[in-house]
C-alpha angles and dihedrals in degrees: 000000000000126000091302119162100280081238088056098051094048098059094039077058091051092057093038081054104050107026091172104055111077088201090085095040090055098042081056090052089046087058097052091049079058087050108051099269114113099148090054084043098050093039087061096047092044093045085053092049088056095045094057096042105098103256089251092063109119091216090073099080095054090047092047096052089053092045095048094050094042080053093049093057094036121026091087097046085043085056102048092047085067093048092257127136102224101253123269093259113013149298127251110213114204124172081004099297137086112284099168150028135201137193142176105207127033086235096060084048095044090049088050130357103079080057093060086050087064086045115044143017097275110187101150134051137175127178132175131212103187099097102064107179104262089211098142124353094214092069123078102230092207100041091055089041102045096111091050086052103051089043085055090044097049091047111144079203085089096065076087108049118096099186127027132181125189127190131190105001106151101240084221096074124095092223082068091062099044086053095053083052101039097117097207088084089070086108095054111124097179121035114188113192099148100131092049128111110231128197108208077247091064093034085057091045094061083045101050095038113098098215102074091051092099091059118132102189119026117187102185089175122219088355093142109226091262100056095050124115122286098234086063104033080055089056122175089016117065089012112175093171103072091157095043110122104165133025129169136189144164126290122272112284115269117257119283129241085273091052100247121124134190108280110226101218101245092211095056087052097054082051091053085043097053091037098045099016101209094341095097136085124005097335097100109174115234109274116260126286085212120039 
């Protein structure tokens, strides 16, 4: 954190602390008001008061749209007043704080996003791997990299995130597999790998540990239905995943040269449907116009 007010930076720890509770987040807002914010002070309070209106009130729209504006001409200026570079990709604000961070190269999330997780209250992260730096051709990215991997994939960072979403890590790496054990997940409630490769080894490790067991939304990408873990595919048997509440996959595979194709058993799938509704298989919703 950079040479803040010592009161400053007390009460920027007691939101970072406790990311759930609004009390901090408005006696911070109360101290930017003090301090001659008032648009960083009114856009808190504002974000928590939307936060807390039913998601049917027809006063949302209108609050969003202000919010949305007050964040376009401030969030970078909020971000480098706390001696943060605004992430790669974008920031998420929820409750009038960064929630989330997101980045398109290891390097740009290495350089500074451990440093969001000491400043605000971080609780989503996505990365994407799928833009490895093309430098020099001869060189093999991962394997230079590899120490810088498995140091991002063991981060006890990740005891606070509660989504996470990874794109593009080659499911050959060993780093993949640090990051599947690596127990501080063991809080995500949404775990996004859809543009992962998986070996049937990986898709029964997020089935058997123990740790993911408390997801709530689970996006395993192109993984076709029969390919997907045991402990789903045996639904409602053998069922791991007692909070889960959405999961989406590919579509079945295509036919092969003999014309057969993979049956999705027609049963199972009336059992998904009355357990998830529509929030199963390939039908993800739009992402959301407001994070």
């Amino acid at each position: 954190m950079p040479d803040l007010p010592a009161d400053q930076r007390a009460l920027l720890a007691a939101v970072v602390a406790t990311p759930d509770d609004d009390t901090p987040r408005l006696v911070y807002a109360d101290w930017l008001d003090d301090h001659g914010d008032p648009v960083q002070a009114g856009y808190i309070r504002e974000s928590v008061r939307l936060a807390r209106l039913p998601a049917n009130d027809p006063g949302r729209p209108g609050l969003e749209k202000r919010l949305t504006a007050v964040l376009e001409d401030n969030a970078d200026e909020w971000a480098v007043a706390l001696g943060r570079a605004p992430a790669a990709t974008g920031m998420c604000y929820r409750r009038g704080f960064v929630h989330t961070i997101r980045y398109h190269r290891l390097d740009d999330y290495l350089r500074d996003g451990p440093a969001w997780f000491r400043t605000a209250p971080v609780q989503g992260l996505s990365v994407d791997f799928g833009e490895v730096p093309p430098d020099d051709p001869g060189i093999d990215w991962w394997a230079a990299n590899r120490n810088r991997l498995r140091w991002f994939a063991e981060s006890t960072d990740f005891a606070r995130l509660r989504s996470l979403a990874i794109h593009g890590l080659n499911a050959a790496e060993e780093s993949w597999i640090e990051l599947l054990k690596n127990p501080a997940l063991a809080g995500l409630r949404e775990l996004d790998v859809s543009g992962c490769g998986w070996t049937d080894e990986e898709l029964e490790w997020v089935d058997n540990y123990t740790h993911f067991h408390g997801l709530q939304v689970l996006d395993l990408g192109d993984v076709p239905p029969d390919r997907i873990p045991d402990g789903i595919a045996a639904f409602p048997s053998g069922w791991h995943f007692l909070g889960l509440r959405a999961v989406y996959f590919g579509e079945p595979l295509p036919p092969t040269d003999d014309g057969l194709a993979p049956v999705l058993d027609p049963e199972w799938a009336d059992r998904m449907t009355a357990h998830f509704g529509d929030r199963w298989g390939n039908r993800r919703p739009p992402p959301p116009v407001w994070c």
